[in-house]
N, CA, C and O atoms as CSV, one atom per row, in Angstrom:
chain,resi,resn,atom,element,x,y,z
A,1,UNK,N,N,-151.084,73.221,-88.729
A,1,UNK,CA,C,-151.117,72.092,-87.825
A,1,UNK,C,C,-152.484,71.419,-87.930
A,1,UNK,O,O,-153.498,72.115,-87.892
A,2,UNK,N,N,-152.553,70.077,-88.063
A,2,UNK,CA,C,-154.075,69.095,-87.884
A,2,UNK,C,C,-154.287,69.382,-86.648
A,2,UNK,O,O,-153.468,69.791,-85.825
A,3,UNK,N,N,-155.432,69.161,-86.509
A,3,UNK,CA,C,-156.575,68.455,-85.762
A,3,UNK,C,C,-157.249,67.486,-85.694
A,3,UNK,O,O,-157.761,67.390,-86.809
A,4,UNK,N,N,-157.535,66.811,-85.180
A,4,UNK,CA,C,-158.154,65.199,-84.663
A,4,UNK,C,C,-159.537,65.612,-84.601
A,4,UNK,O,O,-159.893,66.091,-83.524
A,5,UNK,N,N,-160.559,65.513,-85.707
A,5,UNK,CA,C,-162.212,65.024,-85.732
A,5,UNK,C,C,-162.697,63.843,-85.164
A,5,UNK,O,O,-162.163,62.736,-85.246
A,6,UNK,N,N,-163.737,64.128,-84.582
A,6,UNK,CA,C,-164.749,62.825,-83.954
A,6,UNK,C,C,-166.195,63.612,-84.310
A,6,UNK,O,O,-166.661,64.703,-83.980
A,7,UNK,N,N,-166.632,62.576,-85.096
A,7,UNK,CA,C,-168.096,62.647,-85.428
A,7,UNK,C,C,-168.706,61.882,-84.664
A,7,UNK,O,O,-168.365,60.699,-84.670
A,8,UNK,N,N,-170.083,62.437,-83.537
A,8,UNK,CA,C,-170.909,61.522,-83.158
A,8,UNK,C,C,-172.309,62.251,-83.521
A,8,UNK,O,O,-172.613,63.442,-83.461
A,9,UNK,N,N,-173.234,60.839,-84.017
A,9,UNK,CA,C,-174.543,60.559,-84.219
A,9,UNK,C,C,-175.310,61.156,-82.904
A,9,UNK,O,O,-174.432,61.015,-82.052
A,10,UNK,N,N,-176.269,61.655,-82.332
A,10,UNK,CA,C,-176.960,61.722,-81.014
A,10,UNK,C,C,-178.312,61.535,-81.088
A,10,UNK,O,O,-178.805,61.618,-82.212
A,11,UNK,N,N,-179.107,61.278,-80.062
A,11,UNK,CA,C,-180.379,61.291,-79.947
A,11,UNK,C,C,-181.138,62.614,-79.863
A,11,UNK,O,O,-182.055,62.965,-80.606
A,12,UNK,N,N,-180.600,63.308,-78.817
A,12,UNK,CA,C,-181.005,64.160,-78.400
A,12,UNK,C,C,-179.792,65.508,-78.469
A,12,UNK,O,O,-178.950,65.723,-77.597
A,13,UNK,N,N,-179.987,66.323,-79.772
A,13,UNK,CA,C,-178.934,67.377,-79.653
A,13,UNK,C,C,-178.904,68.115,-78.241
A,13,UNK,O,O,-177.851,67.998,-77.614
A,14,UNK,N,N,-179.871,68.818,-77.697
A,14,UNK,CA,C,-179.776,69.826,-76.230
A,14,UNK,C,C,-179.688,69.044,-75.512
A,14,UNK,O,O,-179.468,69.599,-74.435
A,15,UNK,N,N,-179.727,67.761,-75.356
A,15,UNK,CA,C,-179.288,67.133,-73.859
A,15,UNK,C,C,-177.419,66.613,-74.011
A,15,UNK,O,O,-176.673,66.599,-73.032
A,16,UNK,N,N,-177.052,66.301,-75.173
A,16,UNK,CA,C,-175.690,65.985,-75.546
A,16,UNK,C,C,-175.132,67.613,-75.579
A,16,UNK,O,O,-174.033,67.704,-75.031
A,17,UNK,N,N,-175.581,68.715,-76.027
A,17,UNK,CA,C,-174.761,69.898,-75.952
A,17,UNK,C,C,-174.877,70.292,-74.508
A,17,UNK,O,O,-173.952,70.971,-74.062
A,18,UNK,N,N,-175.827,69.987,-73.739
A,18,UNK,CA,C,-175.292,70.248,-72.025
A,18,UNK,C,C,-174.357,69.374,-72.155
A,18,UNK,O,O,-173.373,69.895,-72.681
A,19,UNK,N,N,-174.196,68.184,-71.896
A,19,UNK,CA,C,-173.078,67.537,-71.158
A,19,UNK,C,C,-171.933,68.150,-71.886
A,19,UNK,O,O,-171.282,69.060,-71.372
A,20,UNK,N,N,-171.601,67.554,-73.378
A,20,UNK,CA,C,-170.298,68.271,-73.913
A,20,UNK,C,C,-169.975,69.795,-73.387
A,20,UNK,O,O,-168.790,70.045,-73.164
A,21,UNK,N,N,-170.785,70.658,-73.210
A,21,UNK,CA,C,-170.558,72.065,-72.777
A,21,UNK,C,C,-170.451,72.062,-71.329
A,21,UNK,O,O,-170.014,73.143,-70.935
A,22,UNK,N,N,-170.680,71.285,-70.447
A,22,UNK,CA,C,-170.199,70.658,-69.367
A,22,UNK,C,C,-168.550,70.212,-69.163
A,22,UNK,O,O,-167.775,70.761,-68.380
A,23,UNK,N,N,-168.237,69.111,-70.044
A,23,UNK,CA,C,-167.346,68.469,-70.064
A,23,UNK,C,C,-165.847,69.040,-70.820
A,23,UNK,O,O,-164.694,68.729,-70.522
A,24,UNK,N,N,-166.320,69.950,-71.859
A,24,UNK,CA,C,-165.560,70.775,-72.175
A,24,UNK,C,C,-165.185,72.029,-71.737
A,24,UNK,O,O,-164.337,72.765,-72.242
A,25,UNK,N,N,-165.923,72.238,-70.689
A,25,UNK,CA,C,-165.940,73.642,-70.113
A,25,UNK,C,C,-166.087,75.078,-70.718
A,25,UNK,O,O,-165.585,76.091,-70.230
A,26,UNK,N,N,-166.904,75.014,-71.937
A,26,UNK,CA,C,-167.011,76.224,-73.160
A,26,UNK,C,C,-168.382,75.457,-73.971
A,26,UNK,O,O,-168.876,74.349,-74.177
A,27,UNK,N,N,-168.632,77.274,-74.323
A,27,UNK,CA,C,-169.705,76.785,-75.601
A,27,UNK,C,C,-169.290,75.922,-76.722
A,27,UNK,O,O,-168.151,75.455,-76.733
A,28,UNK,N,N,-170.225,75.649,-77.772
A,28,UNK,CA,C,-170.110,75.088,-78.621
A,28,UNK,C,C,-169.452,76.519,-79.674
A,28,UNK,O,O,-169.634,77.713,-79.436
A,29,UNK,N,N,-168.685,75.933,-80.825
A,29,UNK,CA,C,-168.236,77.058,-81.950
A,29,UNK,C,C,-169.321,77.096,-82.963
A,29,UNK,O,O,-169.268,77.912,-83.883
A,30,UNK,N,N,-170.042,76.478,-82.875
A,30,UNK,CA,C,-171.200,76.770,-83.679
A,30,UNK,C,C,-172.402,75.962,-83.287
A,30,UNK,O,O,-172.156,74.851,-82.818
A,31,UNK,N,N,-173.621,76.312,-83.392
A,31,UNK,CA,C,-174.980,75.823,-82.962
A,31,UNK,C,C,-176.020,75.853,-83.985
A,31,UNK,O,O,-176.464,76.955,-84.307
A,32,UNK,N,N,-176.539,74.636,-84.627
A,32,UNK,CA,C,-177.683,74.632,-85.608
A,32,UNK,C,C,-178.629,74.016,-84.770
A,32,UNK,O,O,-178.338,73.853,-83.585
A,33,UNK,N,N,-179.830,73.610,-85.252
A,33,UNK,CA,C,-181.340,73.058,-84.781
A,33,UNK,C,C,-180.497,71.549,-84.972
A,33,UNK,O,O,-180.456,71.064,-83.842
A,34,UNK,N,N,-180.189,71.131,-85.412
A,34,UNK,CA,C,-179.762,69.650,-85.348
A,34,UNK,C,C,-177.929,69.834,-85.279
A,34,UNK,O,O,-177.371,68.874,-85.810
A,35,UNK,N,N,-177.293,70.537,-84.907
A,35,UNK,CA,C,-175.882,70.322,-85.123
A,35,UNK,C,C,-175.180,70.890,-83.961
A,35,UNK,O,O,-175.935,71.576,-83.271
A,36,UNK,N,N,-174.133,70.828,-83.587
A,36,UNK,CA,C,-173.156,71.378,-82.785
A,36,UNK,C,C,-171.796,70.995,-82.804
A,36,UNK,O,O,-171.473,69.818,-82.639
A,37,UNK,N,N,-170.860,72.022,-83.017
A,37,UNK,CA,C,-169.407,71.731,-83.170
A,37,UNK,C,C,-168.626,72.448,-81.878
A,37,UNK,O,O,-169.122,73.357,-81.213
A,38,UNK,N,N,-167.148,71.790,-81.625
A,38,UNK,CA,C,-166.899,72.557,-80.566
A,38,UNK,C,C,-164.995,72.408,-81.301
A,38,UNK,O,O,-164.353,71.361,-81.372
A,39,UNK,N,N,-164.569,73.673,-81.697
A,39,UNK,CA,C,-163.455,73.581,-82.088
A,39,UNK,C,C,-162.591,74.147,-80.682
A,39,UNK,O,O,-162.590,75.254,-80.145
A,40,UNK,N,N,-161.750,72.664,-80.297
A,40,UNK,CA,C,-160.861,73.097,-79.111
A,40,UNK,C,C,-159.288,72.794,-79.451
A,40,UNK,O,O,-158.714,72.065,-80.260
A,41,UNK,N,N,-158.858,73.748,-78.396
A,41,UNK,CA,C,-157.525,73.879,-78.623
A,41,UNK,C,C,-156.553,72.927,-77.903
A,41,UNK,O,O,-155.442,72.630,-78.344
A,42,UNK,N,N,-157.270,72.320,-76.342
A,42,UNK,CA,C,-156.249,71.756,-75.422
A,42,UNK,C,C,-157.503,70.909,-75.134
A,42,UNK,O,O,-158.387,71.449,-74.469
A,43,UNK,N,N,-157.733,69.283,-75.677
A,43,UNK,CA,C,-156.940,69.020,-76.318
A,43,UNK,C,C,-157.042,69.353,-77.758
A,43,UNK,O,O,-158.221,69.394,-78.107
A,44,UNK,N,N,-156.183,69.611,-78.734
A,44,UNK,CA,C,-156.455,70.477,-80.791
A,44,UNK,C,C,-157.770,69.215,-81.178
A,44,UNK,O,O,-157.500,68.048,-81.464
A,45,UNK,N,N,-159.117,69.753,-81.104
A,45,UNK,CA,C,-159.880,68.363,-81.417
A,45,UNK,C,C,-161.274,69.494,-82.080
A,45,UNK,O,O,-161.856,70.438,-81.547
A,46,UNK,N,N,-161.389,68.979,-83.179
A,46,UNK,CA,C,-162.743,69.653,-84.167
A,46,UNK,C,C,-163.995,68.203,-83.423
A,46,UNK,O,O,-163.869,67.009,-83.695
A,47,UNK,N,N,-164.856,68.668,-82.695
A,47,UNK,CA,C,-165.634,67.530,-82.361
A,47,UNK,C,C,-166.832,68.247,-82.909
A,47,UNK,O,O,-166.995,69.405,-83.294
A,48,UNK,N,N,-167.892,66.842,-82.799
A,48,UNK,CA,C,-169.197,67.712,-83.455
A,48,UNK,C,C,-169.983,66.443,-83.082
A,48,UNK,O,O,-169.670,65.300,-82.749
A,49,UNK,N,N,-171.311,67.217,-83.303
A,49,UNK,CA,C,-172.498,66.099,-82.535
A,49,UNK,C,C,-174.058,66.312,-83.916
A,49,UNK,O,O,-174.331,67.249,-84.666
A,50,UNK,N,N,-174.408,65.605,-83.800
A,50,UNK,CA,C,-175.601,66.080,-84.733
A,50,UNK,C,C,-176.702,64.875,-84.669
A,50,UNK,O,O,-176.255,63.732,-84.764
A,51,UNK,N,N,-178.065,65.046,-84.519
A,51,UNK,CA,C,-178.949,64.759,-84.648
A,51,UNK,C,C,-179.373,63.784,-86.500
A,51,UNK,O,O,-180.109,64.172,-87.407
A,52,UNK,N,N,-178.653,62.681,-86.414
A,52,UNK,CA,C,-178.978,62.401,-87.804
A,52,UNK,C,C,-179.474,60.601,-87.580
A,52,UNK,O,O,-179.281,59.913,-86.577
A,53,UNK,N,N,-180.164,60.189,-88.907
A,53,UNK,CA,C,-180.832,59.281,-88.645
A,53,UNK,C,C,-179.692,57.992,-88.463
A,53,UNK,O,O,-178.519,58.266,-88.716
A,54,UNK,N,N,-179.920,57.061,-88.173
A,54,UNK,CA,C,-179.157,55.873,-88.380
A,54,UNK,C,C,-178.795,55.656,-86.613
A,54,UNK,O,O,-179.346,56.176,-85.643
A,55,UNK,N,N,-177.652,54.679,-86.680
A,55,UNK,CA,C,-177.081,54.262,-85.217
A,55,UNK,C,C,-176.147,55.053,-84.823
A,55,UNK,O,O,-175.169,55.442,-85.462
A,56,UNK,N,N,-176.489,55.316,-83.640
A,56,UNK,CA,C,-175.995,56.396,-82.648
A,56,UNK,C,C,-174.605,56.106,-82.304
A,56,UNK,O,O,-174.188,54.954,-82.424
A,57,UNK,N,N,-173.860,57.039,-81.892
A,57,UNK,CA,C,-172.329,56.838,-81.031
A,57,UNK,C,C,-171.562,57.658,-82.406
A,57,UNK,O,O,-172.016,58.352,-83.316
A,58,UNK,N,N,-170.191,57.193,-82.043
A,58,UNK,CA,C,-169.007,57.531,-83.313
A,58,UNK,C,C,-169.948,57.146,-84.720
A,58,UNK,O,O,-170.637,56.141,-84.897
A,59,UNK,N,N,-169.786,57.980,-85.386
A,59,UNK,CA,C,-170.191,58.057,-86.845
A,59,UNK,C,C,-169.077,58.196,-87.800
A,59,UNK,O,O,-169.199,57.549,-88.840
A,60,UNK,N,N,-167.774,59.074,-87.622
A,60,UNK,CA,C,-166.791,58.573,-88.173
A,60,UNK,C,C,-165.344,59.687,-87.397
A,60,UNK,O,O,-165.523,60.663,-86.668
A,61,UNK,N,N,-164.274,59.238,-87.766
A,61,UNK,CA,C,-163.012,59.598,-87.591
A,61,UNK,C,C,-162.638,60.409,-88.667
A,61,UNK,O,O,-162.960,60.370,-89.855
A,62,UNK,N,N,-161.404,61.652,-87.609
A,62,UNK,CA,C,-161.025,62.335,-89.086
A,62,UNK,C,C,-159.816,63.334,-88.779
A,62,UNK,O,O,-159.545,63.755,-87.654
A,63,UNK,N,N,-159.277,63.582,-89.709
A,63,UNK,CA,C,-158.131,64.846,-89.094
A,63,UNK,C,C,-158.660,65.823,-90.383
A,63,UNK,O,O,-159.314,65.360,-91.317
A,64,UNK,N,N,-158.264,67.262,-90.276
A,64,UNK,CA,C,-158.405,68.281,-90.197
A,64,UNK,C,C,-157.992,69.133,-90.736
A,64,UNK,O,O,-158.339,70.149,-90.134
A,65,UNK,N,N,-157.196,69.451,-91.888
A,65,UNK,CA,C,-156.200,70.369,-92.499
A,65,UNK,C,C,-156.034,71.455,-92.299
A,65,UNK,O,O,-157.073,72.105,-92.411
A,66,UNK,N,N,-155.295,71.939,-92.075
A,66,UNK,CA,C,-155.435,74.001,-92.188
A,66,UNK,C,C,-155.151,74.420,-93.402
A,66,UNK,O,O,-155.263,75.616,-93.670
A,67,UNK,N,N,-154.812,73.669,-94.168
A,67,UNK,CA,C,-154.463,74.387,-95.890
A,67,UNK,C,C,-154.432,73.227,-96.418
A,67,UNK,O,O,-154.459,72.113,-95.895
A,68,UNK,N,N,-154.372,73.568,-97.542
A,68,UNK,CA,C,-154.812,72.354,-99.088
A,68,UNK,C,C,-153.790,71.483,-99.104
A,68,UNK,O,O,-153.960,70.311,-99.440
A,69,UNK,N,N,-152.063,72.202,-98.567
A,69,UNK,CA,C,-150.873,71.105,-99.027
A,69,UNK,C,C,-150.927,70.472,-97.930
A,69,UNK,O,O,-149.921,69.780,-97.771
A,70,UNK,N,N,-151.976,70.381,-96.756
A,70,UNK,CA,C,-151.682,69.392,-95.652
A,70,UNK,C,C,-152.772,68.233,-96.050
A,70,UNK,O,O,-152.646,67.099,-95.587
A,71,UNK,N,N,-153.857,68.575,-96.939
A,71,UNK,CA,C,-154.646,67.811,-97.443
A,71,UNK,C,C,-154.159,67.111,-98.446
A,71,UNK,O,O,-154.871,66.266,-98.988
A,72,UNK,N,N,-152.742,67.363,-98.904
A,72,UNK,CA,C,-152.501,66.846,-99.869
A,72,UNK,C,C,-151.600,65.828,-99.226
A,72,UNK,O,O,-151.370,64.740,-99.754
A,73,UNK,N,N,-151.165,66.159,-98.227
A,73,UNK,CA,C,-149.898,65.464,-97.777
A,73,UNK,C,C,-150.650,63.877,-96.850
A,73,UNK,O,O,-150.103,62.798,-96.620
A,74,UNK,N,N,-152.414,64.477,-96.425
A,74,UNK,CA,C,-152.921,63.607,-95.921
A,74,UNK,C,C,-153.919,62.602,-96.561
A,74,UNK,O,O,-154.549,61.700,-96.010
A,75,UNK,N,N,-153.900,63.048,-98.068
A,75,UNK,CA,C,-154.066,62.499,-99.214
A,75,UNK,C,C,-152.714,61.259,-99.780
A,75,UNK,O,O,-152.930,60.148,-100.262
A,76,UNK,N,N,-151.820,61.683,-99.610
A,76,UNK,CA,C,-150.341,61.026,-99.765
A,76,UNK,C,C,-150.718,59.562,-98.914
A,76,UNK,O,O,-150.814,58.426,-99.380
A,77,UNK,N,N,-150.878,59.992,-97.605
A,77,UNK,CA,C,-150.834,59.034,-96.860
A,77,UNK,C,C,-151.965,58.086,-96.749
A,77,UNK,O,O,-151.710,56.982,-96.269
A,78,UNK,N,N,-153.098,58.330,-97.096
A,78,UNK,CA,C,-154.292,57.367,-97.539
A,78,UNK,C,C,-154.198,56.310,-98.790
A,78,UNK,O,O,-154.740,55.218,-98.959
A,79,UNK,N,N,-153.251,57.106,-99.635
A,79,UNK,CA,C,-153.066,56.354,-100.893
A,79,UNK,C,C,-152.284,54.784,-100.575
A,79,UNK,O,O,-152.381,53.687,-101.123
A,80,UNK,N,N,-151.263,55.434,-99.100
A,80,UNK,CA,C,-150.347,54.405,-98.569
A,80,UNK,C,C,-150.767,53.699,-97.661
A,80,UNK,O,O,-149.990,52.900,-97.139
A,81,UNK,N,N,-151.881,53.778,-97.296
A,81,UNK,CA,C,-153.014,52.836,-96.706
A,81,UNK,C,C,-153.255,50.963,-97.056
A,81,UNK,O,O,-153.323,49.919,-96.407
A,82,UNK,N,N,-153.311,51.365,-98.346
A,82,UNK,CA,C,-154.111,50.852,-99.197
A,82,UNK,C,C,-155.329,50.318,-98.447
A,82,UNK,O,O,-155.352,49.097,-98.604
A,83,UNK,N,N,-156.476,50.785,-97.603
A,83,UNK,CA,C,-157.568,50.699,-97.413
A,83,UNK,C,C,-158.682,51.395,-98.862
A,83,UNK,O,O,-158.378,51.841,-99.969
A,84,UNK,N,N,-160.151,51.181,-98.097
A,84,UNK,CA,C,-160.730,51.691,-99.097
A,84,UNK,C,C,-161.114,52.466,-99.389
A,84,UNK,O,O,-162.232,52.606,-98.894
A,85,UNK,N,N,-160.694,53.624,-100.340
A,85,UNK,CA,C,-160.808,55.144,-100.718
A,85,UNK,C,C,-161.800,55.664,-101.042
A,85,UNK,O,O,-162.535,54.902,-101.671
A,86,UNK,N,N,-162.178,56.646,-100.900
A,86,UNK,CA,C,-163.251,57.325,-101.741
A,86,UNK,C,C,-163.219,59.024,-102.051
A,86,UNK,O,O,-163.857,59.819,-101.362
A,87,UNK,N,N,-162.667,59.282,-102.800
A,87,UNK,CA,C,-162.399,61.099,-102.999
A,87,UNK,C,C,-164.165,61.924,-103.106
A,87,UNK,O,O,-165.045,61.693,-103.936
A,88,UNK,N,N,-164.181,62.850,-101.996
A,88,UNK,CA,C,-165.551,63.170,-102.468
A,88,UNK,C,C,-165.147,64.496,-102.608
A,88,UNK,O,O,-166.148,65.173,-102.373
A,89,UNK,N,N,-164.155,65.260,-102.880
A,89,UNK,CA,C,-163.610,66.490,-103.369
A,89,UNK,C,C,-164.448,67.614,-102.582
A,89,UNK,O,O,-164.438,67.631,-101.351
A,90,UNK,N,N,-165.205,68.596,-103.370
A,90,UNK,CA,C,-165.291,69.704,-103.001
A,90,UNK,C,C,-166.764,69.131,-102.631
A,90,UNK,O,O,-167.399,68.257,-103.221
A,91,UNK,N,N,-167.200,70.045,-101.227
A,91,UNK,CA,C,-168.645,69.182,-101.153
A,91,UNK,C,C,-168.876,70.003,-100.040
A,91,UNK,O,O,-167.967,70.359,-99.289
A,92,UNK,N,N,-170.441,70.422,-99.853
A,92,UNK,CA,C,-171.045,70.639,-98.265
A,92,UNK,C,C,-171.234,70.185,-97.480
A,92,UNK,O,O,-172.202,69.506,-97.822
A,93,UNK,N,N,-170.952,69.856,-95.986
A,93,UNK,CA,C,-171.543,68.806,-95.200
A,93,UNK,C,C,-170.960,69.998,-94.010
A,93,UNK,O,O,-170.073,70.851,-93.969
A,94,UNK,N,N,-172.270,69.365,-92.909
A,94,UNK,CA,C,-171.788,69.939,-91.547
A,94,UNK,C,C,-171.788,71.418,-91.285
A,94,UNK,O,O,-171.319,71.958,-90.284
A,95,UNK,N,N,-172.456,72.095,-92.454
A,95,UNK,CA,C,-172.521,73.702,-92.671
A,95,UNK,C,C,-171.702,74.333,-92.787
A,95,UNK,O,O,-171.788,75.527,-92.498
A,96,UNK,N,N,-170.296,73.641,-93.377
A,96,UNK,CA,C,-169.413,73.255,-93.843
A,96,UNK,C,C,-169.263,73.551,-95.422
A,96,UNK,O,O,-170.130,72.935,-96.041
A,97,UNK,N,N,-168.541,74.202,-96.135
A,97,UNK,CA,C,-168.141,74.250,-97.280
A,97,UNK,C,C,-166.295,73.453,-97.325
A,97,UNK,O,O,-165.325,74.170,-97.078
A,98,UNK,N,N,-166.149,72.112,-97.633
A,98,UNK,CA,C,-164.724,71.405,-97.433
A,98,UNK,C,C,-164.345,70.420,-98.189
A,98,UNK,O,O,-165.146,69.490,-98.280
A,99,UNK,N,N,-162.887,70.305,-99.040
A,99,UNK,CA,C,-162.829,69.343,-99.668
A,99,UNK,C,C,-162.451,68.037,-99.342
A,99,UNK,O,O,-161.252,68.108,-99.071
A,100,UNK,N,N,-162.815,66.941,-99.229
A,100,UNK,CA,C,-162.785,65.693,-98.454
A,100,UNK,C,C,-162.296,64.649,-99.212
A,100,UNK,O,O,-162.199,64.896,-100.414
A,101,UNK,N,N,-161.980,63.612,-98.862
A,101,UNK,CA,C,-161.445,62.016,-98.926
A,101,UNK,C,C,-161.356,61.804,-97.317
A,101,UNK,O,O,-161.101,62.333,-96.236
A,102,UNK,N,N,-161.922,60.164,-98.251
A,102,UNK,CA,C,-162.462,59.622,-96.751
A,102,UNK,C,C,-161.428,57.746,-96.996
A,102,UNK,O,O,-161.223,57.339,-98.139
A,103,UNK,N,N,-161.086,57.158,-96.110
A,103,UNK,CA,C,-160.604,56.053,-96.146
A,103,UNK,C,C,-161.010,55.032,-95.174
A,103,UNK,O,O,-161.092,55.459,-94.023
A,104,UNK,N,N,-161.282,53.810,-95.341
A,104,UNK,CA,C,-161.601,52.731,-94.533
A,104,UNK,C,C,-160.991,52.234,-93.858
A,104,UNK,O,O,-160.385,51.458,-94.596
A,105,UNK,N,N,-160.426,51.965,-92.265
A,105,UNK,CA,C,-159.650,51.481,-91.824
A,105,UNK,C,C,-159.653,49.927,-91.913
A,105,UNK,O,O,-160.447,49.505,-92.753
A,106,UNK,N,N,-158.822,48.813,-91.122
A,106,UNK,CA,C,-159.175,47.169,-91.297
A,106,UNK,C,C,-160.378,47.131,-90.694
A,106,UNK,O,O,-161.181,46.425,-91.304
A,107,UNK,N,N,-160.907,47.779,-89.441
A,107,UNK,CA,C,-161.905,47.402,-88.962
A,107,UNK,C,C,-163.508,47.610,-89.430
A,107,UNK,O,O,-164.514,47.000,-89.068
A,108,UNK,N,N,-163.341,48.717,-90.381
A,108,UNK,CA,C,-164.321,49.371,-91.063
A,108,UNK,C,C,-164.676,50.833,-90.550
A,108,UNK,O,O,-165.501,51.661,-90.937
A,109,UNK,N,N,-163.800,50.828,-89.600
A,109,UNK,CA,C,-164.259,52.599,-89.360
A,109,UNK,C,C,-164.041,53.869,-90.542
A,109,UNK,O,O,-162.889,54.182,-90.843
A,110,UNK,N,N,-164.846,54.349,-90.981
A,110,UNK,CA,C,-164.975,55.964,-92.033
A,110,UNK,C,C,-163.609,57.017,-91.470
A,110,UNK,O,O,-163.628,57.471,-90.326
A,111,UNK,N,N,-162.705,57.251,-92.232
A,111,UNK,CA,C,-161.954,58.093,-91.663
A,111,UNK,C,C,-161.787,59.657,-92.591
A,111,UNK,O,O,-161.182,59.521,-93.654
A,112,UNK,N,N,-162.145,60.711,-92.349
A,112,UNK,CA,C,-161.921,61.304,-93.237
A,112,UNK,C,C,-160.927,62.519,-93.251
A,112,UNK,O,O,-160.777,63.185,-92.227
A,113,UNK,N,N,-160.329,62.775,-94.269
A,113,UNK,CA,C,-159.074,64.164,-94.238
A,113,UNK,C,C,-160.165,65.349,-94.758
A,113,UNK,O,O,-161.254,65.099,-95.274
A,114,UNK,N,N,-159.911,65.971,-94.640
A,114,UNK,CA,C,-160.695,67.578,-95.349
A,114,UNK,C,C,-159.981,68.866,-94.862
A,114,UNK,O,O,-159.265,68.970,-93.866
A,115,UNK,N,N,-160.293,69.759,-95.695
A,115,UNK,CA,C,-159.921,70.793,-95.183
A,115,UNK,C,C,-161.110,71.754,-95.666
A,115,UNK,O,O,-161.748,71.559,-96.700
A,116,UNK,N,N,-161.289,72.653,-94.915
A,116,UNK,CA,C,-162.614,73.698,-94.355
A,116,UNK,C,C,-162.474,74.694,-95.314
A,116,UNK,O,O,-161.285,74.814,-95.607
A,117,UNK,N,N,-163.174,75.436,-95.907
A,117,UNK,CA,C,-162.576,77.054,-96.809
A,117,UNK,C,C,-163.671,77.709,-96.885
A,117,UNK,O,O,-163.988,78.512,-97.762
A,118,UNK,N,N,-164.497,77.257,-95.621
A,118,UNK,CA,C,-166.189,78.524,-96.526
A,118,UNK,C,C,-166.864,77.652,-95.300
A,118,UNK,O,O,-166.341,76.615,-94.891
A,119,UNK,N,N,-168.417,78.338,-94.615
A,119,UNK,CA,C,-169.561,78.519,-93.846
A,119,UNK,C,C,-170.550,78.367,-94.892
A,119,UNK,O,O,-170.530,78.844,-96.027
A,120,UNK,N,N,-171.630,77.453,-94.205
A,120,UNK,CA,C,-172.837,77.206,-95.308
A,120,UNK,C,C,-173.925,77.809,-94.267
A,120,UNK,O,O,-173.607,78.308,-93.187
A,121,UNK,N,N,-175.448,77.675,-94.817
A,121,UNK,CA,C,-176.513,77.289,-94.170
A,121,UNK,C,C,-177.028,76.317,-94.468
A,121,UNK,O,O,-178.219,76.462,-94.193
A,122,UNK,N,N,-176.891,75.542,-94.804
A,122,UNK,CA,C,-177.420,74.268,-94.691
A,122,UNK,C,C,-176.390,73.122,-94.422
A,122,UNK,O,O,-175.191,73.206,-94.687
A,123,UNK,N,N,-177.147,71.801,-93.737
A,123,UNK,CA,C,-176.174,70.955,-93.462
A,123,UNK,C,C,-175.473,70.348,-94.566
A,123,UNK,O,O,-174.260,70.196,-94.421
A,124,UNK,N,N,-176.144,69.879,-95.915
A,124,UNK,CA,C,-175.758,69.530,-96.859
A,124,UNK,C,C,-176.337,69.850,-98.527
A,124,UNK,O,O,-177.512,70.086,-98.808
A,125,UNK,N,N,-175.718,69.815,-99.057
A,125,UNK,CA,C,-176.201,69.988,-100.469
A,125,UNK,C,C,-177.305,69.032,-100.573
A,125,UNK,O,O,-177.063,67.959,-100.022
A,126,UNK,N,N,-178.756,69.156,-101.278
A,126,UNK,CA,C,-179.234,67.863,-101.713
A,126,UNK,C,C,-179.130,66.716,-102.393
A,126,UNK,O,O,-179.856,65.731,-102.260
A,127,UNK,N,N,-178.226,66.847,-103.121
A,127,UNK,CA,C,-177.439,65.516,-103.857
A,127,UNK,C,C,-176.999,64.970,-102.798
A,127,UNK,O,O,-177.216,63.758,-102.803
A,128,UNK,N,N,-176.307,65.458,-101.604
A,128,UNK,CA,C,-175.386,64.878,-100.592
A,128,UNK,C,C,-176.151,64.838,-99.357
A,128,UNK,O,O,-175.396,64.684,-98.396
A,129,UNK,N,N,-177.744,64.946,-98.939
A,129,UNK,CA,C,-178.494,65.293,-98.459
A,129,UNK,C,C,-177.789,64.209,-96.935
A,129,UNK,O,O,-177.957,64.544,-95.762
A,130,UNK,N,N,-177.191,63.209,-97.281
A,130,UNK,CA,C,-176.971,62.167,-96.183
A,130,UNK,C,C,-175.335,62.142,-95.919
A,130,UNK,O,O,-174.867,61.037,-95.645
A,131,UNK,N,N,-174.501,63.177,-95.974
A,131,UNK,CA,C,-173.173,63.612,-96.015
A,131,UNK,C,C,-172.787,63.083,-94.851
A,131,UNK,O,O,-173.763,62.971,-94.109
A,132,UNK,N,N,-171.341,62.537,-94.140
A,132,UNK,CA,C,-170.786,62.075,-93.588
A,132,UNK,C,C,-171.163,60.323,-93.023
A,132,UNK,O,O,-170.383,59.735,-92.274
């Protein structure tokens, strides 16, 4: 079964992980010096917050795979988009080991499919040093 991603940009990681840990009523599922994810069940939502440079708020949209043929199936459906694609396959981001495609909606929002298969320590590879 998917899950519904929301990426947001923050200013301040420990003042955004009180409120979300507030508002969600639970810890975060994982905690870095600049990162925080909170994988929930009710409502099914992979959210995450991180301290990164640029403009703040939503950074991008995304659903979630639990296995490769749902990535494929959510691969299917990007193709039928016809927005604007970009396959970034196997890649680190988010301390995150996941293979990704990402698609442009009309408005310009980043949407991305992935599916998860591995834990990193670091947020990103250095080639990909600016990932999501």
């Amino acid at each position: 079964m998917k899950r519904m991603h929301v990426m947001l940009k923050v200013n301040n990681l420990n003042e955004s992980v009180e409120f979300y840990r507030t508002l969600f009523g639970v810890e975060p599922t994982k905690q870095k010096e600049d990162y925080a994810k909170w994988m929930l069940d009710d409502p099914r939502l992979n959210f995450s917050i991180a301290e990164r440079e640029g403009a703040k708020g939503i950074e991008h949209l995304g659903i979630e795979a639990e296995s490769k043929e749902e990535l494929e199936e959510l691969r299917t459906n990007i193709d039928r988009t016809h927005g604007l694609k970009r396959e970034e396959g196997e890649t680190t981001c988010c301390y995150a080991n996941s293979d990704k495609s990402w698609v442009t909606d009309p408005q310009g929002v980043a949407w991305e499919a992935f599916h998860t298969f591995g834990e990193s320590d670091v947020y990103a590879n250095e080639e990909q040093a600016a990932c999501c």
